[in-house]
C-alpha positions in Angstrom: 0.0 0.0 0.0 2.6 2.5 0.8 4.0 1.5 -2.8 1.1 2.4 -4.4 1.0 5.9 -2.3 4.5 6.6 -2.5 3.7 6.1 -7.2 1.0 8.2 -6.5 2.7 11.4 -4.9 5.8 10.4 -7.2 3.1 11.2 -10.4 1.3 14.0 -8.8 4.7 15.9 -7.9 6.1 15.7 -11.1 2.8 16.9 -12.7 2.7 20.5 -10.0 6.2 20.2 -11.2 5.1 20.6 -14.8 2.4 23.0 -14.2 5.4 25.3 -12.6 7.8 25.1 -15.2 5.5 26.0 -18.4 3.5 28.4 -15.9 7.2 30.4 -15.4 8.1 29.7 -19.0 5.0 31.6 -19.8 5.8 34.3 -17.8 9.5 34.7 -19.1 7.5 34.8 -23.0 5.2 37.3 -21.6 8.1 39.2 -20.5 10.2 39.0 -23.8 7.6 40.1 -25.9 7.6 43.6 -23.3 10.8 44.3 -24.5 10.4 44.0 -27.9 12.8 46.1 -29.0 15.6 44.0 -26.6 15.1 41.1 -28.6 17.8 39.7 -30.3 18.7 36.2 -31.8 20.2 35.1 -28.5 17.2 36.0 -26.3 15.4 33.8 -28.9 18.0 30.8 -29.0 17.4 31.0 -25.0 13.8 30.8 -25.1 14.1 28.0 -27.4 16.5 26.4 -25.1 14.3 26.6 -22.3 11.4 25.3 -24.2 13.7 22.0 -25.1 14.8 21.5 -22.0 10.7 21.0 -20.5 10.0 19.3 -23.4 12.6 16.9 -22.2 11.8 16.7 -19.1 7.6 16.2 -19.8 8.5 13.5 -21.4 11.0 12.0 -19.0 8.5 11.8 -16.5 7.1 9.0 -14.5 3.8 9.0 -16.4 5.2 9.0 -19.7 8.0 6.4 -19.7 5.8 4.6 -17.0 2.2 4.5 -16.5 0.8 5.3 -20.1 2.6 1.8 -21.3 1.2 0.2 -18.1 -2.6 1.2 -18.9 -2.6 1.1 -22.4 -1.4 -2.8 -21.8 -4.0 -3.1 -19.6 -7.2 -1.7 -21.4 -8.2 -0.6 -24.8 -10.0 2.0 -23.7 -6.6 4.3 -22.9 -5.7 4.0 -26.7 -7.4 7.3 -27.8 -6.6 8.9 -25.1 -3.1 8.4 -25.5 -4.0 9.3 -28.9 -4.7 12.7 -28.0 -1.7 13.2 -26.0 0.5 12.4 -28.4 -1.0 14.4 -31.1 -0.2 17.7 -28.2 2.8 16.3 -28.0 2.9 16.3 -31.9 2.0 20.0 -32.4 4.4 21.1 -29.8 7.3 18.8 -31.6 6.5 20.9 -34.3 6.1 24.3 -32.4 9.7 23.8 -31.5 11.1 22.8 -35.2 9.0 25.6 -36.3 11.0 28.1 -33.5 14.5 26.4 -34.2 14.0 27.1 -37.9 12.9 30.8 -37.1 15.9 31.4 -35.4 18.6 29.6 -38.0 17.2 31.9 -40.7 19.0 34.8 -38.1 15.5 37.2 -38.9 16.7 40.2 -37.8 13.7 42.4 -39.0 13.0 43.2 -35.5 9.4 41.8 -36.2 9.2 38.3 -33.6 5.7 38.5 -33.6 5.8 34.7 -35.9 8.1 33.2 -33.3 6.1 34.7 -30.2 3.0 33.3 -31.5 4.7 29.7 -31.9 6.2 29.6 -28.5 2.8 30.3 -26.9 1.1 27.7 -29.4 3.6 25.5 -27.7 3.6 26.3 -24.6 -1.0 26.3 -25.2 -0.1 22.8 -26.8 1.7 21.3 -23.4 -0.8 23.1 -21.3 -3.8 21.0 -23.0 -1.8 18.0 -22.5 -1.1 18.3 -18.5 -4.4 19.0 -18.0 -5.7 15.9 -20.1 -3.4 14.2 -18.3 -4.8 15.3 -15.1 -8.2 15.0 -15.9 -9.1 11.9 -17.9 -5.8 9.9 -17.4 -5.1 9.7 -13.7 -9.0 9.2 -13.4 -8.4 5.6 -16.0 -5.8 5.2 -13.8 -7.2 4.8 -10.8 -10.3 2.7 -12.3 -7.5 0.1 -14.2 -5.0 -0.6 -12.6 -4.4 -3.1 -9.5 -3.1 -2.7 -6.4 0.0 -5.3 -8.1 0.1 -2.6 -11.3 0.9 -0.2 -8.8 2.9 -2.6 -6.6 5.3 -2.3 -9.9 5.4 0.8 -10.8 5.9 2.0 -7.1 9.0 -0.5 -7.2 10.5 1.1 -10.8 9.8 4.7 -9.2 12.1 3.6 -5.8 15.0 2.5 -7.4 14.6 5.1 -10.4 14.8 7.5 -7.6 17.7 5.8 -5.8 19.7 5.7 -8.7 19.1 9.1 -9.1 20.0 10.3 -5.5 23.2 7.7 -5.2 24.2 9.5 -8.9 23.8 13.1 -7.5 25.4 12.1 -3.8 28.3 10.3 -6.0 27.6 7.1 -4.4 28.5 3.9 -5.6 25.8 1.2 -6.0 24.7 -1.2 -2.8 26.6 -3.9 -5.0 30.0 -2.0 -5.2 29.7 -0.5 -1.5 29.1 -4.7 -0.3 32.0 -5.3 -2.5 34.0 -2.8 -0.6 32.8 -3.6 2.8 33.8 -6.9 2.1 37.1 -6.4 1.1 36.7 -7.7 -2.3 38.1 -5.8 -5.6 35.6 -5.1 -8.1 37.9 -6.7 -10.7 37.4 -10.4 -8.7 33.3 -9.9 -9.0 
């Protein structure tokens, strides 16, 4: 059980998390087209950086890489709605190759009206899929899966997570640090 709620908070945290990020990316946009005459390509090139970066990490998420396969294995009925995602996901894809194009043709007319209008379509674009996800897909979720789906995907999210933490701490896996303890070299396991 505490599996299953630990999956839970895992998902909804990284979904506030996402609501955060594009909510501030907004903002920054908002604030770029203010300054319209500041704009240059770099301010550009860093917007579009900014917007890659979420994009990578919305789809690095928990949900993504983890629970959409989960229930679409375990009902038809997630099929169009992970239909829908991925067509957001589609237009935003093409949001950003629209922006990275903009920018390589170095526009300098001082007009960024075309690429303002794509990053918001983007950003509109990711907005509509978080709160699909919110709404219709963690509700499948909880009607699908079983207390053993969750059982699973609680243990994936733990070590996921452990990896992570023993990778930012600089720690060596529970396999070397027994190998250590024990006195053995790694080059004799």
């Amino acid at each position: 059980m505490l599996t299953a709620t630990y999956s839970l908070l895992a998902i909804r945290f990284e979904q506030k998390n996402a609501c955060t990020i594009l909510a501030r990316l907004r903002r920054y946009l908002e604030s770029i087209q203010c300054r319209k005459e500041c704009v240059d390509q770099p301010t550009l090139v860093s917007m579009i950086n900014q917007l890659q970066h979420f994009d990578q990490y919305l789809h690095a998420r928990k949900i993504e890489r983890h629970v959409i396969p989960v229930l679409c294995c375990s009902t038809d009925e997630a099929d169009s709605l992970v239909e829908e995602l991925e067509m957001l996901s589609l237009s935003a894809w093409r949001s950003l190759s629209t922006l990275q194009h903009y920018v390589h043709r170095c526009v300098s007319s001082g007009d960024h009206q075309p690429f303002f209008l794509t990053a918001e379509r983007y950003c509109e674009s990711m907005h509509q899929r978080l709160v699909k996800e919110e709404n219709s897909l963690m509700s499948l979720v909880g009607e699908v899966l079983t207390r053993e789906d969750w059982f699973a995907l609680g243990t994936r999210f733990l070590t996921e997570d452990g990896e992570k933490y023993r990778s930012r701490r600089g720690m060596s896996s529970p396999v070397q640090l027994t190998a250590v303890i024990s006195g053995e070299s790694a080059a004799t396991s």
